[in-house]
C-alpha positions as CSV (number, residue, x, y, z in Angstrom):
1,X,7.1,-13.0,6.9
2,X,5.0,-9.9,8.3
3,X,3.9,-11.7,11.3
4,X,7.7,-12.2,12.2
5,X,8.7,-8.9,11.2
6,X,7.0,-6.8,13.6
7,X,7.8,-9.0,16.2
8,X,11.9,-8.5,15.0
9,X,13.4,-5.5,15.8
10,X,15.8,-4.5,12.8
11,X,19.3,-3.1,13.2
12,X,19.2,-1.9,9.9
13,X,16.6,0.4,7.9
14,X,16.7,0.4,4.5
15,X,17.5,4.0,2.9
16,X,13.9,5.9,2.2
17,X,13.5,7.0,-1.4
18,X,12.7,10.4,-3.2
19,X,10.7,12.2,-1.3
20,X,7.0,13.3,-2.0
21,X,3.6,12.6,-0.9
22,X,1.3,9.5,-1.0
23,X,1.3,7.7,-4.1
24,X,-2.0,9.4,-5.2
25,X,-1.2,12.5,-4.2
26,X,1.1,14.3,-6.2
27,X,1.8,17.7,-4.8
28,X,2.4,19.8,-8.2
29,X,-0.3,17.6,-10.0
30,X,-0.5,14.7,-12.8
31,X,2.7,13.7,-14.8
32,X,2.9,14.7,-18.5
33,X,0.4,12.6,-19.8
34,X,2.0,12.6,-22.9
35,X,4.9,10.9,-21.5
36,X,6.2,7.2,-22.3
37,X,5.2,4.9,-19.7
38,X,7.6,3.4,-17.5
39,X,8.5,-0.2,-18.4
40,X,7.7,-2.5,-15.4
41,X,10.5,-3.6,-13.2
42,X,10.3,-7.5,-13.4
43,X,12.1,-10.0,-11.1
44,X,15.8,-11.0,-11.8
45,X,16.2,-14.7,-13.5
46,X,16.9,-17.5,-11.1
47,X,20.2,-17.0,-9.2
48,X,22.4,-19.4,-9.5
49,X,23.9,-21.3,-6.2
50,X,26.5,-18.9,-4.0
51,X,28.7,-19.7,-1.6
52,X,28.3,-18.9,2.2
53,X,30.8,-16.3,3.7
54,X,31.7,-17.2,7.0
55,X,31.4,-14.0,9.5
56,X,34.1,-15.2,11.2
57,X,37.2,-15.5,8.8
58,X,39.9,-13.9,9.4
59,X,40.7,-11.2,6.7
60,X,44.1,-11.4,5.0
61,X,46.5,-8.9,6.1
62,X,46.7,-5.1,4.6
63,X,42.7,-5.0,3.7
64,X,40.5,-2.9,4.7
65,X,38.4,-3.5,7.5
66,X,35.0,-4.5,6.0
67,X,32.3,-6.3,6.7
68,X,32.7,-9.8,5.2
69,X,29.3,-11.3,5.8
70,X,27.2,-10.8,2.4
71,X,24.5,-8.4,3.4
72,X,21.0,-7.8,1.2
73,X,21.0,-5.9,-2.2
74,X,18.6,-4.2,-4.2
75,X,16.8,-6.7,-6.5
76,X,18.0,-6.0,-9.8
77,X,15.4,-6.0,-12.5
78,X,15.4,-7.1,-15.9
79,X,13.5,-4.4,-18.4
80,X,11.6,-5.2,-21.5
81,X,9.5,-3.0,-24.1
82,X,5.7,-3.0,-24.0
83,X,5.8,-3.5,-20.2
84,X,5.1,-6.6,-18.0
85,X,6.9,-9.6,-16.6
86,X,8.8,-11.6,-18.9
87,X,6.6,-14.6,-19.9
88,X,9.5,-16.8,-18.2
89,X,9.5,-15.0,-14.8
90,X,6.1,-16.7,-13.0
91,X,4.9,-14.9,-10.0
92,X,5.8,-15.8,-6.6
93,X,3.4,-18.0,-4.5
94,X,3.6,-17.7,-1.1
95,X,1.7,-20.3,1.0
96,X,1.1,-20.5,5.0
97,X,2.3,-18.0,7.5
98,X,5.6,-17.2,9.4
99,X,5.0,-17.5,13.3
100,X,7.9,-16.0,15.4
101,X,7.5,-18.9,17.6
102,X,8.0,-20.8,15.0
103,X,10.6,-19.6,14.2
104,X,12.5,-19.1,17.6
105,X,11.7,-22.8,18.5
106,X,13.5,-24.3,14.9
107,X,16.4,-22.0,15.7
108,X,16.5,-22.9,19.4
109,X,16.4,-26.6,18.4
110,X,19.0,-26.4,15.3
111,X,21.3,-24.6,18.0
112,X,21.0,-21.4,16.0
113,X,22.2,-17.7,17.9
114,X,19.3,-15.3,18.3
115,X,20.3,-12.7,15.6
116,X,19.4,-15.4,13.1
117,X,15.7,-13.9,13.4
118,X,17.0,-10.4,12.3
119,X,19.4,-11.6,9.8
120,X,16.2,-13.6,8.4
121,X,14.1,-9.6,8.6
122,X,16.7,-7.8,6.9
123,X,16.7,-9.7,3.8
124,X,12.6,-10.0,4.0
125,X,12.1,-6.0,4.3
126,X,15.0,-5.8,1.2
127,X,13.2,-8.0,-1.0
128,X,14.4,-11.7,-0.5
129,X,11.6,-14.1,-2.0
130,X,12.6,-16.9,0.1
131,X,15.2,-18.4,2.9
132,X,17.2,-19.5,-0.7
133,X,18.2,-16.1,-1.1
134,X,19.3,-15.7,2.7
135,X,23.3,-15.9,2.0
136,X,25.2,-14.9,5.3
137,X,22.6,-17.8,6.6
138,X,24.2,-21.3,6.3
139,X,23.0,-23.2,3.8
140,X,21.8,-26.4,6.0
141,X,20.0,-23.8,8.1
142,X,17.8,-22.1,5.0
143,X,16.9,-25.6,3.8
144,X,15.4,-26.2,7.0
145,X,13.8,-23.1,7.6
146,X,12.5,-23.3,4.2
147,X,10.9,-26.6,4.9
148,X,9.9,-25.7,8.5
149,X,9.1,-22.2,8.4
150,X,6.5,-20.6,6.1
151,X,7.9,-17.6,4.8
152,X,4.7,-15.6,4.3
153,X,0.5,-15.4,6.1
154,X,-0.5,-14.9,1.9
155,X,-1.1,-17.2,-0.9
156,X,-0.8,-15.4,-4.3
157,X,-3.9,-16.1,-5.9
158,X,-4.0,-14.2,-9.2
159,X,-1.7,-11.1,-10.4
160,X,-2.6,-8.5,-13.0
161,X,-0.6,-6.3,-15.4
162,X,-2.2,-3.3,-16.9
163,X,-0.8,-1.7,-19.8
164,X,-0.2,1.4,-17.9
165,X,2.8,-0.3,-15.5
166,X,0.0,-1.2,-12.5
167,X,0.0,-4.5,-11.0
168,X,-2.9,-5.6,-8.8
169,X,-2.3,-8.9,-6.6
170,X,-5.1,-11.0,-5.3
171,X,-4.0,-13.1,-2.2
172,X,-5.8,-15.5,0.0
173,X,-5.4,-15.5,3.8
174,X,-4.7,-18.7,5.9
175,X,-8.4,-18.8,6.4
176,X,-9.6,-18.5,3.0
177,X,-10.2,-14.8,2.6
178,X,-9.6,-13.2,-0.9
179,X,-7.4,-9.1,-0.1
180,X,-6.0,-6.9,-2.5
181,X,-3.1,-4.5,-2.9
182,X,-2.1,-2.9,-5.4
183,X,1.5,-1.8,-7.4
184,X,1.2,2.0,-9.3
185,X,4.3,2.9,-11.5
186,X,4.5,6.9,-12.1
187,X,6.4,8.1,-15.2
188,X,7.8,10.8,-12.2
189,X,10.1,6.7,-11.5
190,X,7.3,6.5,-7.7
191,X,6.7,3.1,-6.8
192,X,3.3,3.2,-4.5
193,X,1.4,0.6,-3.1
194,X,-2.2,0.7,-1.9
195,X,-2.5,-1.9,1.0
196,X,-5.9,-3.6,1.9
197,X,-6.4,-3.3,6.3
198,X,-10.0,-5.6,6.0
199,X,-11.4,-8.5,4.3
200,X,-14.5,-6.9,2.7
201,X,-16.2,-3.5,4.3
202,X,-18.8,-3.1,6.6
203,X,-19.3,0.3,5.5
204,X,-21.4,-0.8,2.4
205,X,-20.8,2.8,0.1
206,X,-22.7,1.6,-2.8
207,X,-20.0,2.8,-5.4
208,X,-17.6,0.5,-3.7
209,X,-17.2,-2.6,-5.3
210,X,-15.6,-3.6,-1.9
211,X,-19.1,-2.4,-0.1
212,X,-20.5,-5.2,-1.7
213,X,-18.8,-8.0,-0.6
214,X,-19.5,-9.9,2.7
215,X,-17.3,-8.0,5.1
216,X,-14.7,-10.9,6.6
217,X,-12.3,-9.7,9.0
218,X,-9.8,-7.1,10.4
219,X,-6.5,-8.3,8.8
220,X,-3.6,-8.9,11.0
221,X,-0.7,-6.5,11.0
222,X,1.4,-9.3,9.4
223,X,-1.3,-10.3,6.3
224,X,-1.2,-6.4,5.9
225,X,2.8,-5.8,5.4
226,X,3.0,-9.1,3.8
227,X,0.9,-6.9,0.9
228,X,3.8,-4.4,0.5
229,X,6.4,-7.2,1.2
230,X,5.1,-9.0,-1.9
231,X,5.4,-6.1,-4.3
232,X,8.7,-5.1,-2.4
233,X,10.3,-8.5,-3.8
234,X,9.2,-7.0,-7.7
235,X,11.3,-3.5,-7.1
236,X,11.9,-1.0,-4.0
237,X,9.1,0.8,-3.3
238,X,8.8,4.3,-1.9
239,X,4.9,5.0,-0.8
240,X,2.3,3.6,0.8
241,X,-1.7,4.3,1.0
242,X,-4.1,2.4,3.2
243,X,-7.0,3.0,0.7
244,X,-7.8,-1.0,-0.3
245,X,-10.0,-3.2,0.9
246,X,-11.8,-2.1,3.8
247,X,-12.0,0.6,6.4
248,X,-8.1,1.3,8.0
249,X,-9.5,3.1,11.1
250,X,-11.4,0.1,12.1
251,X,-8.4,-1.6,12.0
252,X,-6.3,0.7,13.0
253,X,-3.7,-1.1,15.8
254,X,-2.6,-3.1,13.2
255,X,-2.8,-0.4,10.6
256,X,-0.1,1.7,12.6
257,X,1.8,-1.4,13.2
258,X,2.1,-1.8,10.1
259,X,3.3,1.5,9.7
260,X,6.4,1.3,12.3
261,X,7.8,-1.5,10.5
262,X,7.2,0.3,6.5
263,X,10.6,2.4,7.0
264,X,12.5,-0.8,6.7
265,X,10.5,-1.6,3.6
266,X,11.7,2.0,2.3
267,X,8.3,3.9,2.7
268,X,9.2,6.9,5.6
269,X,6.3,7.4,7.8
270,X,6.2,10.4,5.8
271,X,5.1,9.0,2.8
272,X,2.6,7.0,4.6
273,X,-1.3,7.9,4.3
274,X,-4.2,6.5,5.8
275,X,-7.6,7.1,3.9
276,X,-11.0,7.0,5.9
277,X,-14.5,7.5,5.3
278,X,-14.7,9.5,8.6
279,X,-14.5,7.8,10.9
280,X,-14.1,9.7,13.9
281,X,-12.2,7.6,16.6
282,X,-9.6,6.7,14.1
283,X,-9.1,10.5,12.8
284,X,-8.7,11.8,16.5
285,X,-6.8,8.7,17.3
286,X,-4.4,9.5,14.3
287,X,-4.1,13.2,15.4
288,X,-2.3,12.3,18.6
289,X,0.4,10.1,16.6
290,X,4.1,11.4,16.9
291,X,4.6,9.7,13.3
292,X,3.7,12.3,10.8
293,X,1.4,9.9,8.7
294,X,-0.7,11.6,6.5
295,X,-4.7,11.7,6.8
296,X,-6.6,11.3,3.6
297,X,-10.5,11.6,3.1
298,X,-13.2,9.8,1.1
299,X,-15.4,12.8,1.0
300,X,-17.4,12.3,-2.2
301,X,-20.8,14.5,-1.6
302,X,-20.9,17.6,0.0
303,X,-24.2,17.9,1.5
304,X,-25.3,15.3,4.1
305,X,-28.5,13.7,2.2
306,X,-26.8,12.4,-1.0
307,X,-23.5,11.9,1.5
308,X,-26.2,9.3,3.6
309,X,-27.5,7.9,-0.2
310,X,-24.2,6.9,-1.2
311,X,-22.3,6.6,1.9
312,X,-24.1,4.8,5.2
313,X,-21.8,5.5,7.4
314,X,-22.3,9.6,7.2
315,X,-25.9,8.7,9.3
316,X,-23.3,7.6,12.1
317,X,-20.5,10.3,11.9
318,X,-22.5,13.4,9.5
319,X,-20.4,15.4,7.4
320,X,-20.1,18.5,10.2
321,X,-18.7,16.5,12.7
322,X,-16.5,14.6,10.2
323,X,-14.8,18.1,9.4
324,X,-14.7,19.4,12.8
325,X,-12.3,16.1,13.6
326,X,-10.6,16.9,10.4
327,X,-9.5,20.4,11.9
328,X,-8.4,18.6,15.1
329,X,-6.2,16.6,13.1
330,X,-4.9,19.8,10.9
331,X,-4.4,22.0,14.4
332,X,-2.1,19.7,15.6
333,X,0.0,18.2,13.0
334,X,-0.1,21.0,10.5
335,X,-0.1,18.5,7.4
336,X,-2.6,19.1,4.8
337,X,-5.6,16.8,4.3
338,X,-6.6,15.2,0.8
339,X,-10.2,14.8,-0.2
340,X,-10.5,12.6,-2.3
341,X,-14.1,12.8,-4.7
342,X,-15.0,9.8,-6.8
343,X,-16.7,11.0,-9.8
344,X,-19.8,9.5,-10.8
345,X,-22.1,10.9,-13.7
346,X,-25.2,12.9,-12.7
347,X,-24.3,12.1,-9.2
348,X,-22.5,14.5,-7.9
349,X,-20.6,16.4,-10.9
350,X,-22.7,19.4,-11.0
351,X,-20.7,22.3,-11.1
352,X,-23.3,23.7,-8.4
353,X,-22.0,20.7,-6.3
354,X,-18.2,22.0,-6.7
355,X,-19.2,25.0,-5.1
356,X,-20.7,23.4,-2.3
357,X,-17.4,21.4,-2.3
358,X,-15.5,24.2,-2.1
359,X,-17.5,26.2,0.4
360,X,-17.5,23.6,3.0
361,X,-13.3,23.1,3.0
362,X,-11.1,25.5,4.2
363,X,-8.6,26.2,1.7
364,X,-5.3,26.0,3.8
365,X,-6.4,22.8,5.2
366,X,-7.5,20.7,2.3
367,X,-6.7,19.7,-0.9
368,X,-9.5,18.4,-3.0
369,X,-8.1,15.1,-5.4
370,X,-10.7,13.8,-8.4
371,X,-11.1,10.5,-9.3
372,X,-12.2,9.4,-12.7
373,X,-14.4,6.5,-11.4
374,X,-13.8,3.1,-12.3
375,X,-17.2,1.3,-13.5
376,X,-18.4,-1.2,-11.1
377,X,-22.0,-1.8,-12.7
378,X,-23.6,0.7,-10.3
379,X,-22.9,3.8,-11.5
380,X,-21.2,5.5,-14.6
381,X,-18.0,7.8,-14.6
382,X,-17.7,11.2,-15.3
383,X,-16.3,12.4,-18.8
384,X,-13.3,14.3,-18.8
385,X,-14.7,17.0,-20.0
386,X,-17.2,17.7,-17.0
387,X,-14.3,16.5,-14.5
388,X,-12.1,19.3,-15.9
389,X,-14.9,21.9,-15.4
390,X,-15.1,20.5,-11.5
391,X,-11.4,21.1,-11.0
392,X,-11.8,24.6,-12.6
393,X,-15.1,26.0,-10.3
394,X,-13.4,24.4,-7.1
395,X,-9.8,26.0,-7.3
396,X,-11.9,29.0,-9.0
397,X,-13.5,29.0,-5.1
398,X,-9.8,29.2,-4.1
399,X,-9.5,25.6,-3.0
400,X,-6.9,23.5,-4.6
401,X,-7.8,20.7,-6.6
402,X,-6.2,18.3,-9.2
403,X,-7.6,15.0,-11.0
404,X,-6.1,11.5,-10.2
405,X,-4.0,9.7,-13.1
406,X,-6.0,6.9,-14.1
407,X,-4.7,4.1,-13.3
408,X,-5.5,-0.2,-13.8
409,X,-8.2,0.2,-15.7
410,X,-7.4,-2.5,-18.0
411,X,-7.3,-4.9,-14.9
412,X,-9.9,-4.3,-12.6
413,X,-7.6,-2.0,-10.3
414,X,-10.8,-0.2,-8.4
415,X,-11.0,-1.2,-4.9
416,X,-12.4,-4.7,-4.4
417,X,-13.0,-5.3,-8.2
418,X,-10.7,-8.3,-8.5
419,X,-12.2,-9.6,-5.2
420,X,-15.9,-9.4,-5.5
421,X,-15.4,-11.1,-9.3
422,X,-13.2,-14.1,-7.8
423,X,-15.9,-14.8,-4.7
């Protein structure tokens, strides 16, 4: 359904939600961590048949002029306590991909109009699972899309549910690659959605489960909304981060594709973020973007020789030059730029290493963000405890900093975890 949705122009956006920053980035910090957990939202029980309106019925005298076509809905969710999907609600499977082609040629050769293609978008981006739920389509013509059509470029693979609300989805592309993305539920009611851009990473950062994995491919734009399209038919969604599998400014045509067709998913381009390693093209391509999509990056060391031991790619683009492109981006869009700072034990949690942290950022253009480190088998994470003292000597350096709520653990939600164990 992605590959047909950014060739569709839609006539109608769906409403953004709340507003607020990237999903991992709150602005005044974490939620109470003593608060409840959210129950999951769930998919609605099997809809029973409708009946088609026809658009062009006359209405009865004396009614008021309305729209009588049925026009997509929020999917309404079913809750139940100690989170997850009911038992009886099986995850979608999605096989094949939809080609607009495709598409235009079974509508040409059924005798359809041309607006069925947007009719067909509108209920995708609103969370439709399939042409069944399509009800201002005829019915003849969604059995034969449905049998003619694929409606999505991924195969569901394998979904996860973590105690804590996430959800991580393993999908397989049309050529046999295995992606991620990833579903976080915030207690604050934000719905956020880390998209994968690559199959793999050619970047090779050795705390990356990702970076070990044969790198595959660039994904298209399509296999990269289909991600958000999939958790999209779960519940609305509101943000979106390009922090999954791979690096998004390699990629990043079809990253920015992606994100001129997220506002019809419900994701403003303002709660849109793009995380790099530093890579410099992308940043300065970024820069120049009218959208105001926010810039976040993997920093993780602050002095070029452990930077080059744990991250390759800083012996291409070093930390100095990697700043100076972050200023660029900062001078013109005027958006402050997360760092985000895995933290590994007796790696680089030193409170002499948060000073260097600090010194190296200028304070009203960054905004430091700590991850607690999910284990991959090369390296341990930090205890609370010294994480906490981190936070304290950076923003004690006058640099803002908060830690990341933990999220997935349970299920293998670290970036390529689910991946690298399913090769």
């Amino acid at each position: 359904m992605g590959e047909m949705l950014l060739q569709t122009h839609a006539q109608h956006r769906t409403p953004p939600g709340p507003r607020g920053d990237p999903a991992t980035h709150r602005p005044d910090g974490d939620p109470d961590a003593n608060a409840a957990p959210p129950h999951p939202a769930c998919r609605t029980a099997a809809r029973g048949s409708r009946e088609l309106r026809s658009g062009g019925r006359r209405r009865p005298a004396g009614r008021a002029a309305r729209a009588t076509v049925d026009r997509p809905r929020h999917r309404t969710c079913r809750w139940r306590r100690g989170g997850g999907r009911d038992a009886s609600d099986a995850p979608p499977t999605y096989h094949g991909r939809v080609d607009l082609a495709l598409l235009d040629s079974t509508l040409a050769d059924l005798g359809q109009p041309a607006f069925r293609a947007k009719q067909v978008w509108e209920w995708a981006s609103r969370g439709a699972a399939g042409y069944e739920e399509m009800t201002n389509l005829p019915a003849g013509l969604r059995d034969e899309l449905a049998a003619r059509v694929p409606f999505s470029t991924l195969e569901l693979v394998r979904e996860a549910h973590a105690s804590d609300g996430t959800v991580k989805a393993l999908f397989r592309t049309q050529d046999g690659r295995l992606i991620e993305a990833v579903l976080m539920r915030y207690r604050d009611g934000r719905r956020s959605v880390c998209l994968s851009s690559q199959s793999g990473c050619p970047l090779t950062c050795t705390f990356c489960a990702t970076g070990t994995m044969k790198f595959g491919r660039n994904l298209s734009a399509g296999e990269i909304l289909d991600q958000a399209l999939h958790f999209r038919r779960i519940e609305p969604i509101d943000n979106v981060i390009f922090m999954g599998m791979g690096e998004p400014m390699m990629n990043l045509d079809n990253v920015l594709t992606t994100c001129e067709r997220l506002p019809d998913v419900g994701v403003a381009h303002r709660r849109q973020a793009i995380s790099t390693v530093g890579w410099i093209p992308g940043i300065d391509r970024l820069a120049q973007q009218e959208r105001p999509i926010r810039l976040a990056l993997s920093l993780h060391a602050a002095d070029d020789a452990l930077r080059s031991e744990i991250m390759p790619v800083n012996e291409r683009y070093p930390l100095r030059d990697v700043l100076a492109a972050c200023a660029r981006f900062y001078a013109r869009k005027k958006r402050k730029i997360f760092v985000e700072y895995v933290m590994l034990e007796g790696v680089n949690d030193a409170p002499e290493q948060a000073v260097q942290l600090a010194r190296v950022l200028d304070p009203k253009v960054y905004k430091v963000n700590l991850i607690p480190y999910n284990p991959t088998g090369s390296y341990d994470g930090s205890s609370r405890e010294v994480i906490d003292v981190f936070r304290d000597t950076v923003e004690a350096h006058g640099v803002e900093a908060t830690v990341r709520l933990t999220r997935g653990r349970d299920i293998d939600a670290a970036c390529g975890q689910l991946a690298a164990k399913s090769a």
